[in-house]
Each structure stands twice: as structure tokens, then as C-alpha cells.
N, C-alpha and C positions, 0 to 999 in steps of 0.2 A: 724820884723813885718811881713814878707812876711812870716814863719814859720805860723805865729797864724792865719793869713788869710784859711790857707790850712787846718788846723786839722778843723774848722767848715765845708768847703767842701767836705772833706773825710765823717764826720759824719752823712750828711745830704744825702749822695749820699749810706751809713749803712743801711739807713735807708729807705731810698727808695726801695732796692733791697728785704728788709726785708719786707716791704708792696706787693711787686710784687708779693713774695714767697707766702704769706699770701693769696693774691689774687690765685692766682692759686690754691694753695690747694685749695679752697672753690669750685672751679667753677670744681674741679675734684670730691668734695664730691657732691654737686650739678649731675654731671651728672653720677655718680655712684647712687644715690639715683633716681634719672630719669629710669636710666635701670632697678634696680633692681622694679619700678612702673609699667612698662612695661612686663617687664619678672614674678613679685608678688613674688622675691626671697628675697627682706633684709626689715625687720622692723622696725622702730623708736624705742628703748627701751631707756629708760630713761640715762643719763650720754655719754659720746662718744661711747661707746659698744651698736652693731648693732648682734640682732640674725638673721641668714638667717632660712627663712623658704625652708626648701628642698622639689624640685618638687619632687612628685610623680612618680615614675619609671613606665619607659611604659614598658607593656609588652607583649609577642608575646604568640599566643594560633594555636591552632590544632583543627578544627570543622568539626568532620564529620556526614554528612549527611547519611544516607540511607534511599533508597529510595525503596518503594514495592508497588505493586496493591493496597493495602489495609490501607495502613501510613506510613506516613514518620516519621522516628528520628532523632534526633538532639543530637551529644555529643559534648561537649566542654573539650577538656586535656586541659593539659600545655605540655611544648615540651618535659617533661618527661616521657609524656604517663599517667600521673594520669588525673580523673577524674575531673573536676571542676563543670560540674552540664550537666542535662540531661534535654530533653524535645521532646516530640513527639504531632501528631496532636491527638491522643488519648486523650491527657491528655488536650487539648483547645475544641476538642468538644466530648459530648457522642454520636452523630449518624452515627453511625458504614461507612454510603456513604461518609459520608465529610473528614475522616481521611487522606484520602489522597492528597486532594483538593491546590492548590496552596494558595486558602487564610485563611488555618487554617497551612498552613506552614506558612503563614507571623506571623502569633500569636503566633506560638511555638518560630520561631527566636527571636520575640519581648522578650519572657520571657528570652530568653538565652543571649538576648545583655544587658539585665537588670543586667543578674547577673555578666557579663564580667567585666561592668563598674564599679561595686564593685571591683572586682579583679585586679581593672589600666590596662585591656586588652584592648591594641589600635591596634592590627595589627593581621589579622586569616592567616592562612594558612588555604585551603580547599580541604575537602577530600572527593572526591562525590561517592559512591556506589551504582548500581542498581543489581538485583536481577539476579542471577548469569545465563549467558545464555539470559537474555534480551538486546534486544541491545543498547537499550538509558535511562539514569535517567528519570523521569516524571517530568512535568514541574514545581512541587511542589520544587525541586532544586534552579530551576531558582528565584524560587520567593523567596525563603531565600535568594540564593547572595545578590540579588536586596535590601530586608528589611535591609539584614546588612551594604551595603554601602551606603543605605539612612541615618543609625542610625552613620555614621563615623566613621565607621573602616576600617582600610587600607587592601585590601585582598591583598596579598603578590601573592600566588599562587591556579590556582584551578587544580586538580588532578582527573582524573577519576579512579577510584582504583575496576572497575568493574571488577570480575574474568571471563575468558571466558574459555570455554570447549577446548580441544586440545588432538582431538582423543577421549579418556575415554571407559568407559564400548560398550560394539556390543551392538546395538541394538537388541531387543526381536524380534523373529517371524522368524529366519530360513534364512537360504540362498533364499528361495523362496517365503517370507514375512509372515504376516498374514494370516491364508485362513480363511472366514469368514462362 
């Protein structure tokens, strides 16, 4: 009798282990399905099979500025050096004084961070150019970083890629200058 007492014990103790197990897996599909709510990566599809929706790759871009008396331009590469799309203050306004202006720069950047986020571009690298021999970009620059880290994009780095003179060509007018 003492045998038959023990195989119900055994069985019941099967079974037990086999509900824990039960338990557990639920509370891990549970908080597997909680992350992926959180994170927008796995979907419900019908039957136990779960399709993951794959994030979006982020990707890094190259935007250079230049910058002149008269407009500024805006190009956006990829780190290949290809073009992704252009934009100057020319093309936000037609009156030849405001080209250059820091809030027709905020508009050119607008259009260019429009078409980034098409392209999954989260992160610029910047490459600021003023006209060669001048000493400073104009502050139409400034005011593009500024629009693109409003619009949330990571700047990685800014660069001033201005060429300066070093020596070059004599000056015109003689050992003894211009004589007027």
C-alpha cells in the first residue's frame, strides 16, 4: 500500500511542475510582446507565428553649406559623396537682398530636413564653407544648424572647410605700388 500512496504523489507533483512551466512561458511571451509594444518591432498575426516589423535603419548624411554675400546653398550627400537633394535661399525666395538672409536659410534647411526624413537620415555631419579669403561663414550658417537640430537630427560634427590663401599670385602694382 505504501507503493500506491507514492505514484498519486509523484503524479501530482508532474503536474504541478508542468503548470509552473506553462506559467512561465506565458509571462515570457507576455513580456516579450510588452517590449516588442514598446519598441513597435513584433505583431499579432494570426496562429502562434509572430511577423517582426523591422525598424527603419538610421542613417548618417554629409550636409554642406556654402555660404556667400549674395546665398546660401545647402547640399545633402550620403557618406558616399552622392547627392541626395539640393536647396538654396534662391529657390525660397525671388528677392535677389534676402538670399542670403539667415531666415530664408531656415527655409532652405526646412525643405532639406523634409527630404532627409524620407531618406531615414537621423544623424549630419557638417561641412560649412565661406567664400574663399573671407574670414567667417555668415550667420545664415548658424541659422541652418540651429533649424536642423530643432527638426532632431543628431549633428555628429561641424567643420569649417573654408579655403584660405597661402602666399598665391604678387600682388599687382610693382615693387613701388600703384601710382595713381
Amino acid at each position: 500500500m505504501a507503493e500506491e500512496t507514492k505514484k498519486p504523489e509523484i503524479e501530482e507533483k508532474k503536474i504541478d511542475e508542468v503548470k509552473e512551466e506553462k506559467t512561465q512561458a506565458e509571462e515570457l511571451e507576455d513580456q516579450e510582446k510588452a517590449e516588442a509594444a514598446l519598441l513597435g518591432g513584433k505583431q499579432e498575426v494570426e496562429g502562434e507565428e509572430a511577423k517582426e516589423k523591422r525598424p527603419k535603419k538610421e542613417r548618417t548624411a554629409v550636409l554642406y553649406i556654402q555660404t556667400t554675400k549674395n546665398n546660401t546653398v545647402l547640399t545633402l550627400t550620403d557618406m558616399a559623396g552622392n547627392t541626395i537633394t539640393r536647396s538654396s535661399g534662391g529657390q525660397s525666395t525671388k528677392q535677389a537682398r534676402l538670399k542670403s538672409s539667415p531666415t530664408i536659410a531656415m527655409f532652405a534647411a526646412k525643405k532639406i530636413s523634409e527630404e532627409a526624413k524620407e531618406h531615414n537620415i537621423t544623424s549630419l555631419y557638417v561641412r560649412i564653407k565661406a567664400e574663399t579669403g573671407e574670414g567667417t561663414p555668415s550667420s545664415a550658417s548658424h541659422a541652418v544648424i540651429k533649424a536642423l537640430s530643432r527638426e532632431d537630427f543628431k549633428i555628429i560634427s561641424i567643420l569649417d572647410i573654408t579655403r584660405y590663401p597661402r602666399g598665391g599670385p604678387k600682388k599687382a602694382g610693382g615693387r613701388r605700388g600703384r601710382r595713381v
